[in-house]
N, C-alpha and C positions, 0 to 999 in steps of 0.2 A: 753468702756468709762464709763460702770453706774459706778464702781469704784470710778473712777475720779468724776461721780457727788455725789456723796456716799460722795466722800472726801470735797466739796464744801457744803455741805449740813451738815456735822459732825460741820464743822468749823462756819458755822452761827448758830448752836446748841450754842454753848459758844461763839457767839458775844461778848452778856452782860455783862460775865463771863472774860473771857481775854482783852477785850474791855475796860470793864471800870477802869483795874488794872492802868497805867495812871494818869489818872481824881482822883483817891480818894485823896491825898495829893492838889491838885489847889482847888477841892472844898471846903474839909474841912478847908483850909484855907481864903477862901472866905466867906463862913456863917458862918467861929468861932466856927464848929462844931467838935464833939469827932470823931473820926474812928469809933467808934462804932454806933454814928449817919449816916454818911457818907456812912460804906457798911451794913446798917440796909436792906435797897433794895435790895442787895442781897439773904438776908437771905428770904425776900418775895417774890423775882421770884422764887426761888430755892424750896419755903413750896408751892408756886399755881404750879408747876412744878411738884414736889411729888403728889398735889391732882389729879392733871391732867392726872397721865402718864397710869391709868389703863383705863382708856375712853378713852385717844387716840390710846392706844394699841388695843382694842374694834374696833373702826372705821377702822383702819389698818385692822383686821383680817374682817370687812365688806366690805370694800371698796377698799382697796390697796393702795397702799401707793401714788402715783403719784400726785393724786387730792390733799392731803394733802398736802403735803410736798412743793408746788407750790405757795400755798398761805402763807404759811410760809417763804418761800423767800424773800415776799414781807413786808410780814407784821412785821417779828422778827426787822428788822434791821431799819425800820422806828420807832418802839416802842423804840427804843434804840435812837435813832435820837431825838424823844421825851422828852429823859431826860433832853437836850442840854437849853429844857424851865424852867427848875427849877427858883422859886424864890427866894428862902431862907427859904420861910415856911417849915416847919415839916411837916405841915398835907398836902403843895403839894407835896413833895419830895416822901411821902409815899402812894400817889395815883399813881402818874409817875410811880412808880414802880410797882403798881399793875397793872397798864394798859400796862405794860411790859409782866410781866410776863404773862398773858392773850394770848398778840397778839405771845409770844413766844411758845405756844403750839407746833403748829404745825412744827416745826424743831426739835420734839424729837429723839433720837437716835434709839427710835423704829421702825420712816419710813425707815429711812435708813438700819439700821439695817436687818429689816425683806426683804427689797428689794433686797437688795445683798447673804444675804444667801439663798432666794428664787430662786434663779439664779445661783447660783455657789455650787456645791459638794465637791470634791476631792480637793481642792484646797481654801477651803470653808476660813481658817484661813490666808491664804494669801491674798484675797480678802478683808477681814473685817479689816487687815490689813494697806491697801493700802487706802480702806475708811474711815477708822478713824485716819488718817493724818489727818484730817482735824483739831480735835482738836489743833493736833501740828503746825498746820500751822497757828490757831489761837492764839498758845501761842507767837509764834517768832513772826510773822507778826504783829497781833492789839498793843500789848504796845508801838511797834517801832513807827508804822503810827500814833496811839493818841500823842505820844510825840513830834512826829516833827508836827504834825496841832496844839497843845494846843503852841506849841512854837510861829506858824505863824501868829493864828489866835485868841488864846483865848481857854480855855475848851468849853465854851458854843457853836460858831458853830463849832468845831473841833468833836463834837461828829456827829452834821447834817452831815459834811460833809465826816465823815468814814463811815456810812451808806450809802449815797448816791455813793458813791465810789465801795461799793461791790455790791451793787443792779445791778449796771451798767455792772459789770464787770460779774458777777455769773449768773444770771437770765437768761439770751441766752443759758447756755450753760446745763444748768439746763432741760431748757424747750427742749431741743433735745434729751439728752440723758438721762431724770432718768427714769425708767421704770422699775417694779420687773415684778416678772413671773406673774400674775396675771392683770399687766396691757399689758403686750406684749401677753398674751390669746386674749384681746380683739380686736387685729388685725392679729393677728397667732394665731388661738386657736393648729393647728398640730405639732408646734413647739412643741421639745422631752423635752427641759428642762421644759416647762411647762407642760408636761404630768408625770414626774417626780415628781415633786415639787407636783403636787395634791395629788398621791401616796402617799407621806410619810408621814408614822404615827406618832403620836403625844399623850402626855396628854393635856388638860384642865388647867386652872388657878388653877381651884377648887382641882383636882388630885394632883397637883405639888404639893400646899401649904401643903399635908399630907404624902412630903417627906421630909426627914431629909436632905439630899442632897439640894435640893431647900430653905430650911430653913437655909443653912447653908451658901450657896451663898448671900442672901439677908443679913445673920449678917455680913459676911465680907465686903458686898459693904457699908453698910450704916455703918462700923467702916473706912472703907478706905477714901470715901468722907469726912467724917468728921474732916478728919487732910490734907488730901494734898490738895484739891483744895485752901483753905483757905491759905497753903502757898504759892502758885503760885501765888494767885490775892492778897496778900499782900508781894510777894516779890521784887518788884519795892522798894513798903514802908519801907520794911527790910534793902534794902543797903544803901536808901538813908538816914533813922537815923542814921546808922554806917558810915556818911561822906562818900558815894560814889557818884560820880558827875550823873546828870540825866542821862542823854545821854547814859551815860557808865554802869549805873545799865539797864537801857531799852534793851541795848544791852546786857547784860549780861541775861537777865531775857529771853529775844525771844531761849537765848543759851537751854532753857527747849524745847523750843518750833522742833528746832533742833537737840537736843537727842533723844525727843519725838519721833521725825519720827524713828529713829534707832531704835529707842525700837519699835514699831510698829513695823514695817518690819521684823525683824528677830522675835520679837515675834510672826507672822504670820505667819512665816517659822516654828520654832520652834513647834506650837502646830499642826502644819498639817503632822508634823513628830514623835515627842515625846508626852507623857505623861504633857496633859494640865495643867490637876492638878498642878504636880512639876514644872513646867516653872512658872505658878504665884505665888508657893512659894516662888523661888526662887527672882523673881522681885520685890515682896513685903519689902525682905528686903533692898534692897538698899537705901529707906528712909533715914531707919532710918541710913544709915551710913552718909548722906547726914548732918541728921543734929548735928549728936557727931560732922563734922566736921566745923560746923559752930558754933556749944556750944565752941569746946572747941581752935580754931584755932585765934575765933572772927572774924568780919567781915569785910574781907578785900575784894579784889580785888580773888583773886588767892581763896579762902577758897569759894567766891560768887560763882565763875563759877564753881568749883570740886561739890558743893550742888546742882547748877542750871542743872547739866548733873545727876547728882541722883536723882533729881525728874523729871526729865525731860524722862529718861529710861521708871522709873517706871508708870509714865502718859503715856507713850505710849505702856505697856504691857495690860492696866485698860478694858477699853473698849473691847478690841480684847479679853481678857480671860474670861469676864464675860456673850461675845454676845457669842462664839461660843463654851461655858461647855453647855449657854442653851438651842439649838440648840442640841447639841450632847449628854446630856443628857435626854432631853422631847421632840424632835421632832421637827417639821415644822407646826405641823395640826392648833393651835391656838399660834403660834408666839408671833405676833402682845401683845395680853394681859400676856404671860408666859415674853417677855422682857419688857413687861411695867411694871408689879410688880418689876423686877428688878432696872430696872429707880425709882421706888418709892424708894426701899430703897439706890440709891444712891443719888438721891436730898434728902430723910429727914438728910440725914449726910450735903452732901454740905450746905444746909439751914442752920442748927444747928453751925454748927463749926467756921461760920465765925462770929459770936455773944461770942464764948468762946474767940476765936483769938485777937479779938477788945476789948473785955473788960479786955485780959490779959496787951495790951498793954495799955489801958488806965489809969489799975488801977498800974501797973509797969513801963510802961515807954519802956518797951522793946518786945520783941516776943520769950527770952528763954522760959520760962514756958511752951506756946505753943509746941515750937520743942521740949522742954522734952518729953510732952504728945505724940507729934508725933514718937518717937523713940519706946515707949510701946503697941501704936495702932498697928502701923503695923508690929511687930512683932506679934502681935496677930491675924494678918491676915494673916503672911505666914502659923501660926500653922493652923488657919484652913483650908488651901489649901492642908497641908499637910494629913489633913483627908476626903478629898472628893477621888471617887475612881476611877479609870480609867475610863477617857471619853466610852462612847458606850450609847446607850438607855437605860437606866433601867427597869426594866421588866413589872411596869404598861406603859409604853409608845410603849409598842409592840402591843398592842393591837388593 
C-alpha cells in the first residue's frame, strides 16, 4: 500500500498547481485582472517551493519522511482552501499565496519520493511509478471537480470545498499506510528491507553538485518545468479562447491527467528494464509533437485531445525519470537533500514559466508563442538525456 499512499500524497503535491487551473478565467474575470495577475501566485508558491525544497530534503534525510509528510496533508489543501478568501486586492491575493506556498512544504515530492525508494529495489521504477500517479490523478481529477463546484457553487467556496473533500477522503489512509524504511525501523528495526536500505551507499549534496551528470540533470528539469507545467495549468484557458465549451475543455484537459498515468506505468516499466537515460529522451520529445499539432492544426476539439495525451505521456515519464537516474546514479545515503536540489531546479522553471506564458498571452492574445518556445525546450531536453550515461552508481558514490 505505501505506493498507493506515495500516489495520494504526489497528487496533493500539485493540489495548487492542477487545482487552481479551473478558477484562473472566473477569477480573472471577477477582479478585472490580466492572467498574468491571476496565475502571479503560482509563480510564488512554485519560487518559496524552489527556496524550500533543500531544507526539506535536510529534515527528510534527519527525520524520515512520515512525520513530515502528515502534516502536510493537512495543511497543503487547507492553504489552497484559503485562497477561496481573496478580495480583489493585489496585495491580498499575493500574501494568500505566500501563505500557500509555506503551508505547501511539507507535501514535496522528496517525502514521498525518498519513502518509496527507501522500500523498494529491483522493482525501484515501477514503484515510483505507481506513486507519482498521483500527479496524474491530479491533472484528470481537480479541473473536472473545480469545474463542476465553481458551476454549483461559485469559485470562492468551490475551492473550500475541494479541499475539504480530499482532506476527508486522503488523510485515513495516509495515516495507516505511509511509512519509508526509516520510519518502519522504529517499530521493526529486524526487518531486511530496512537493514538494506542503511547499507547503501551514496554521495552528499555537496559531492553531487561537482558531477557533471547531477549538473546536467538539474539543467534539464529546471528547462522542462519551465514550458510544460505552464501548459497544463493554462490549458483549460487554451481551449476555451479557441471557442471550446467549459465542461468539454475540463474534460478534455483531465484527458493529460489520464495519459499521464500511462506514461507513468510503462515508464516505470521501462526504466527498471532499459536504459533510463534513453526512455527520457525519448518522452521528452513528444511535447513538442504535441504542440506543432496545435500550432499548426488550430484548436479544435480533435488537435486539443491528440496535444492533451502528448503532454499528458510526457508529465507522466517527468517525475519517475528524474526520482529514479537520482537514486541510481548517487545512492540512497543522503536522498532526502540529492532529490531536494532536484525539486529546486524543477520549481525555479515551474515559478518562471508561467510569468513568460501569461505575459505571452497578455501581450498577444494568444499562447502560440509559448508552444513555439515549448517545441525548442524540450527538444533540448531530450539531447541532454541523450548525454547522461547508463544508469549504475558512479564511481564517487561507491564509496
Amino acid at each position: 500500500m505505501l505506493p498507493i499512499a506515495g500516489l495520494i500524497g504526489h497528487a496533493t503535491a500539485v493540489f495548487h498547481i492542477n487545482g487552481f487551473s479551473p478558477f484562473i478565467v472566473p477569477v480573472s474575470e471577477e477582479f478585472g485582472w490580466s492572467r498574468t495577475l491571476t496565475t502571479f501566485g503560482l509563480t510564488i508558491i512554485l519560487l518559496i517551493q524552489a527556496l524550500g525544497s533543500i531544507p526539506i530534503g535536510l529534515l527528510v534525510d534527519r527525520f524520515a519522511s512520515r512525520r513530515i509528510g502528515l502534516v502536510g496533508m493537512i495543511s497543503a489543501p487547507l492553504g489552497f482552501a484559503l485562497i477561496g478568501s481573496a478580495s480583489g486586492d493585489q496585495t491580498n491575493w499575493i500574501v494568500l499565496w505566500f501563505i500557500m506556498g509555506i503551508v505547501a512544504l511539507p507535501v514535496q515530492s522528496t517525502i514521498w519520493t525518498s519513502a518509496i525508494s527507501s522500500r523498494f529495489q529491483a522493482s525501484r521504477g515501477l514503484a515510483l511509478g505507481v506513486s507519482m500517479c498521483g500527479t496524474s490523478l491530479a491533472s484528470a481529477l481537480f479541473p473536472w471537480l473545480g469545474a463542476v463546484l465553481i458551476q454549483h457553487y461559485g469559485w470562492h467556496r468551490a475551492i473550500l470545498y475541494e479541499a475539504l473533500i480530499w482532506i476527508v477522503v486522503t488523510y485515513p489512509v495516509m495515516l495507516l499506510f505511509f511509512r519509508g524504511a526509516r520510519d518502519v525501523a522504529r517499530t521493526d528495526p529486524t526487518d531486511p528491507i530496512v537493514a538494506a536500505a542503511a547499507a547503501e551507499p551514496g554521495m552528499t549534496l555537496t559531492q553531487a553538485l561537482r558531477s557533471s551528470v547531477y549538473l546536467r540533470l538539474l539543467l534539464a528539469g529546471a528547462m522542462y518545468t519551465f514550458v510544460i507545467p505552464p501548459m497544463i495549468y493554462n490549458y483549460m484557458a487554451i481551449q476555451t479562447d479557441g471557442g471550446i465549451d467549459t465542461i468539454v475543455a475540463a474534460k478534455t484537459a483531465a484527458a493529460i491527467g489520464f495519459a499521464s498515468v500511462v506514461g507513468r506505468l510503462t515508464t516505470g516499466f521501462l526504466i527498471d528494464h532499459f536504459n533510463a537515460a534513453r526512455v527520457g529522451a525519448v518522452a521528452f520529445l513528444l511535447p513538442s509533437i504535441g504542440c506543432a499539432v496545435l500550432l499548426t492544426q488550430g484548436v479544435g476539439t480533435g488537435s486539443a485531445l491528440a496535444a492533451a495525451i502528448m503532454l499528458g505521456l510526457t508529465m507522466g515519464a517527468e517525475l519517475d525519470i528524474f526520482g529514479y537516474l537520482t537514486t541510481r546514479y548517487f545512492g540512497m545515503r543522503k536522498i532526502g537533500s540529492l532529490f531536494g536540489c532536484i525539486l529546486l531546479s524543477l520549481s525555479l522553471g515551474s515559478g518562471l514559466g508561467p510569468i513568460v506564458a501569461s505575459y505571452n498571452f497578455d501581450t498577444h492574445g494568444n499562447y502560440s508563442g509559448f508552444m513555439m518556445l515549448t517545441i525548442i525546450v524540450t527538444l533540448l531536453c531530450s539531447a541532454i538525456f541523450v548525454t547522461l550515461p547508463r544508469p549504475g552508481l558512479i564511481e564517487q558514490a561507491k564509496g
